[in-house]
C-alpha positions as CSV (number, residue, x, y, z in Angstrom):
1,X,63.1,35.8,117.7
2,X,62.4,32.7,118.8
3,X,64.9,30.1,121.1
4,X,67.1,28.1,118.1
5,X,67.2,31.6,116.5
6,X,68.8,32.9,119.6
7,X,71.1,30.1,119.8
8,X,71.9,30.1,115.8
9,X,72.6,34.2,116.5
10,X,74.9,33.7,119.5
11,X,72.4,36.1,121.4
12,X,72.1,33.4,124.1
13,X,74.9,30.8,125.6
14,X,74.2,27.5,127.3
15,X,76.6,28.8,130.8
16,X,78.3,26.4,133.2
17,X,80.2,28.5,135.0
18,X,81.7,31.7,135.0
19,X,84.8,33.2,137.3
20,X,87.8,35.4,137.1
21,X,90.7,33.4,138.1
22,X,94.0,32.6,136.8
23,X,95.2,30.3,133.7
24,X,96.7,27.2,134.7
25,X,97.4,25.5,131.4
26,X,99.7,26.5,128.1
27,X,100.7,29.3,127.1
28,X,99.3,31.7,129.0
29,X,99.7,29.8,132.2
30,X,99.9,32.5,135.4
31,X,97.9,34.8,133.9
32,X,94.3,36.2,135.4
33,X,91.5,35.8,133.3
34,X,88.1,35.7,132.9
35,X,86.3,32.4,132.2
36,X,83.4,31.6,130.1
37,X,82.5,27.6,130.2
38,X,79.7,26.7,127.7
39,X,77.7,23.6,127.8
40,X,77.5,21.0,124.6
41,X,80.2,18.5,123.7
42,X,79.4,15.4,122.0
43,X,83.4,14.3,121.6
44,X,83.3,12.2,124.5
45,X,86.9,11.8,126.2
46,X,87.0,9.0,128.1
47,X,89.2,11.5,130.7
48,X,87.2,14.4,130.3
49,X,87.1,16.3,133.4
50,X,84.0,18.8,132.6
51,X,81.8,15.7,131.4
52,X,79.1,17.6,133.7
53,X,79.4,20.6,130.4
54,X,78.6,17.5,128.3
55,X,74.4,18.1,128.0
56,X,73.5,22.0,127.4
57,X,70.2,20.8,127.9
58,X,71.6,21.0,131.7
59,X,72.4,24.6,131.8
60,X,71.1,27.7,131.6
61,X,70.8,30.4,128.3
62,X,72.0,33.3,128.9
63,X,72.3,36.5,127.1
64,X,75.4,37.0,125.6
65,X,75.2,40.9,126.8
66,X,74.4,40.0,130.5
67,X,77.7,37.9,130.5
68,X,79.8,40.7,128.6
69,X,78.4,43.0,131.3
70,X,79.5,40.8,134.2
71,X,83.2,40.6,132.4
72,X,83.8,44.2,132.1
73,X,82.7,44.2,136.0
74,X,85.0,42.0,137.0
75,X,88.3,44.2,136.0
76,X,89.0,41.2,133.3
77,X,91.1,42.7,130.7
78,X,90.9,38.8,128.8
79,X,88.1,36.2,128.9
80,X,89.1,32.2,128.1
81,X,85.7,30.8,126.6
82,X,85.9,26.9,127.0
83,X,83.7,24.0,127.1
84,X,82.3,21.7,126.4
85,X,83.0,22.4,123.1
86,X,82.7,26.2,122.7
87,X,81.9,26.0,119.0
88,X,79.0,24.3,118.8
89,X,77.8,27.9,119.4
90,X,78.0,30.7,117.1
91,X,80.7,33.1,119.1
92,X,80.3,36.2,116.7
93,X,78.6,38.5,118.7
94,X,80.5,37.2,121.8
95,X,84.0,38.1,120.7
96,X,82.3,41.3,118.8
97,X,81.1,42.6,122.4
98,X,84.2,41.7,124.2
99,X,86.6,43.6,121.8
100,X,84.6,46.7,121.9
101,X,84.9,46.7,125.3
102,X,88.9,46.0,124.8
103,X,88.8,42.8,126.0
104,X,91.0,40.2,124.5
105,X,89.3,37.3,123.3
106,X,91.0,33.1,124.3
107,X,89.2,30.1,123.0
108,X,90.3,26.4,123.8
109,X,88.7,23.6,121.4
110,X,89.2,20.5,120.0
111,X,88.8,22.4,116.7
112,X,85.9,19.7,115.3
113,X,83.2,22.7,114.6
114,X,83.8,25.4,112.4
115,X,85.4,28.9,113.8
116,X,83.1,31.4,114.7
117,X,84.3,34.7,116.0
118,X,87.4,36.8,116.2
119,X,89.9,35.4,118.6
120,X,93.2,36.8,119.4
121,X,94.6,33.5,120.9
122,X,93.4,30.1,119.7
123,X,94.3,26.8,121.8
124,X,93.7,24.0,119.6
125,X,93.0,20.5,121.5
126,X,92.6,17.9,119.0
127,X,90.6,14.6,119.9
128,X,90.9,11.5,118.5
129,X,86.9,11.2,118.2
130,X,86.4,14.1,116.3
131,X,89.5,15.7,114.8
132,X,89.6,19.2,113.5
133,X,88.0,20.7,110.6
134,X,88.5,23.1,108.3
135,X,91.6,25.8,108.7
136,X,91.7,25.6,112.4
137,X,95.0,24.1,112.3
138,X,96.3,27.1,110.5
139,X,94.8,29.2,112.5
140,X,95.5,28.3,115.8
141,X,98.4,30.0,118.1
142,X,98.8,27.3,120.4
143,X,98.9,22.9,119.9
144,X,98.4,21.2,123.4
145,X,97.9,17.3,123.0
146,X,96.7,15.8,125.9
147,X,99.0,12.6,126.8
148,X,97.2,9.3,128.6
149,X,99.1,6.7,127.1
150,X,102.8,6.9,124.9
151,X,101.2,6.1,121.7
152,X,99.3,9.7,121.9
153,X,102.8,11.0,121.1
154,X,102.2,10.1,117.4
155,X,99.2,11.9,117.6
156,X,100.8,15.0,119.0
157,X,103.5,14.6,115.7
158,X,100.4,14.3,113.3
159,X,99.0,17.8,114.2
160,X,102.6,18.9,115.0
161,X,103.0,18.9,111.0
162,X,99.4,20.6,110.2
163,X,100.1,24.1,112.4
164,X,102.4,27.1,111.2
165,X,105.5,27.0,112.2
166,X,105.2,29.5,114.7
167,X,102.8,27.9,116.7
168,X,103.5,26.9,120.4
169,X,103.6,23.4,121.1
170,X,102.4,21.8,124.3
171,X,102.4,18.3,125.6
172,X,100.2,18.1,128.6
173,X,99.8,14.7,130.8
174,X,96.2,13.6,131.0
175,X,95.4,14.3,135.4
176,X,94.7,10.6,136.6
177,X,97.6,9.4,134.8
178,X,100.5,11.9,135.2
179,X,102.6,9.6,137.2
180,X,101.9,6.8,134.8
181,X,102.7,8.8,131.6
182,X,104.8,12.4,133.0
183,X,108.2,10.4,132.8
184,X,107.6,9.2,128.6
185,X,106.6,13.0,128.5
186,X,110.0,14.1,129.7
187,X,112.1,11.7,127.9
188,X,110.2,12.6,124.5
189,X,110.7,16.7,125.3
190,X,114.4,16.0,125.9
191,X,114.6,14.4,122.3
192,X,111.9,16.8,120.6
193,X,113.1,19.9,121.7
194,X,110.5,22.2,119.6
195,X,107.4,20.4,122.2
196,X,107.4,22.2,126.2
197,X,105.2,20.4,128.8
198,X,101.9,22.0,130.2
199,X,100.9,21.1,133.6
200,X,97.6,22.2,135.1
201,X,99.0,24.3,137.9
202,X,95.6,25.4,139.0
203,X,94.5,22.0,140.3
204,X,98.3,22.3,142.3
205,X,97.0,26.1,143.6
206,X,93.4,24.4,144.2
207,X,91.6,27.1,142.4
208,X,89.0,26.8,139.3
């Protein structure tokens, strides 16, 4: 089988980095995890705080198996799989390998590729660049808009309106400006009481 086949199959992943450590964003936040960053993003946030995920031209393929192997090691009873942008890649065989080994599957994405794989949590991240496509919005468990400036706030409303109703909202302060914009954050939650705030705690613990 030859290397775009291999890449088409999800048999090999373009892999930043890898490490058990705990979630610091959303929903989930405080909870141990595995993570699996892939390489390939071509949304291009201005803020972007992985920009060195952008080019999987950069990184190493590995084999999906080896990197299932290395979860179940770990102790892991959940892996996070995050970019990048995690579907550019087909995820099938991923999220197929980790649920036989009974682990639970967590994607975050902007949502502008088509869902592959079977996720049991699913953190949509719209971007302005490239919104989402298809039923992702419908699909996903978890809305966290990413706020830099007050005007995001009407993009956070748009997508507010495309999710299920149970979905979990989160309004998250973009790093470099969260003394800037963390005050029009709290004032909007106080009058929108259906939104929470979601800090990245893990950049306060100074782990990855």
């Amino acid at each position: 089988m030859g290397e775009k086949q291999k890449k088409d199959f999800g048999i090999e992943l373009p892999l930043v980095e890898e490490f058990y450590s705990i979630q610091g964003e959303g929903y989930h936040t405080g909870k141990s995890a595995y993570f699996i960053r892939l390489g390939g993003c071509d949304v291009g946030c201005s803020w972007c705080d992985s920009r060195f995920a952008w080019d999987p031209e950069l990184h190493p393929l590995v084999k999906t198996e080896i990197l299932v192997e290395r979860v179940v090691s770990s102790g892991a009873d959940s892996v996070v799989v995050t970019g990048g942008e995690p579907l550019m890649w087909n995820l099938d065989l991923l999220c197929e390998r980790l649920k036989r080994n009974n682990i639970c599957t967590f994607i975050e994405t902007s949502g502008a590729y088509p869902v592959s794989g079977k996720w049991d949590w699913i953190c949509l991240s719209p971007k302005k660049k490239m919104p989402p496509k298809g039923k992702i919005c419908r699909m996903a468990d978890e809305l966290k808009i990413i706020i830099e400036e007050k005007s995001d706030l009407d993009w956070a409303e748009k997508y507010r309106k495309l999710v299920r109703k149970k979905c979990h909202l989160y309004l998250q302060p973009e790093w470099s400006r969260f003394e800037t914009i963390i005050p029009e954050i709290v004032t909007y939650v106080r009058n929108n009481t259906e939104w929470r705030i979601s800090l990245q705690i893990h950049k306060y613990m100074h782990i990855p």
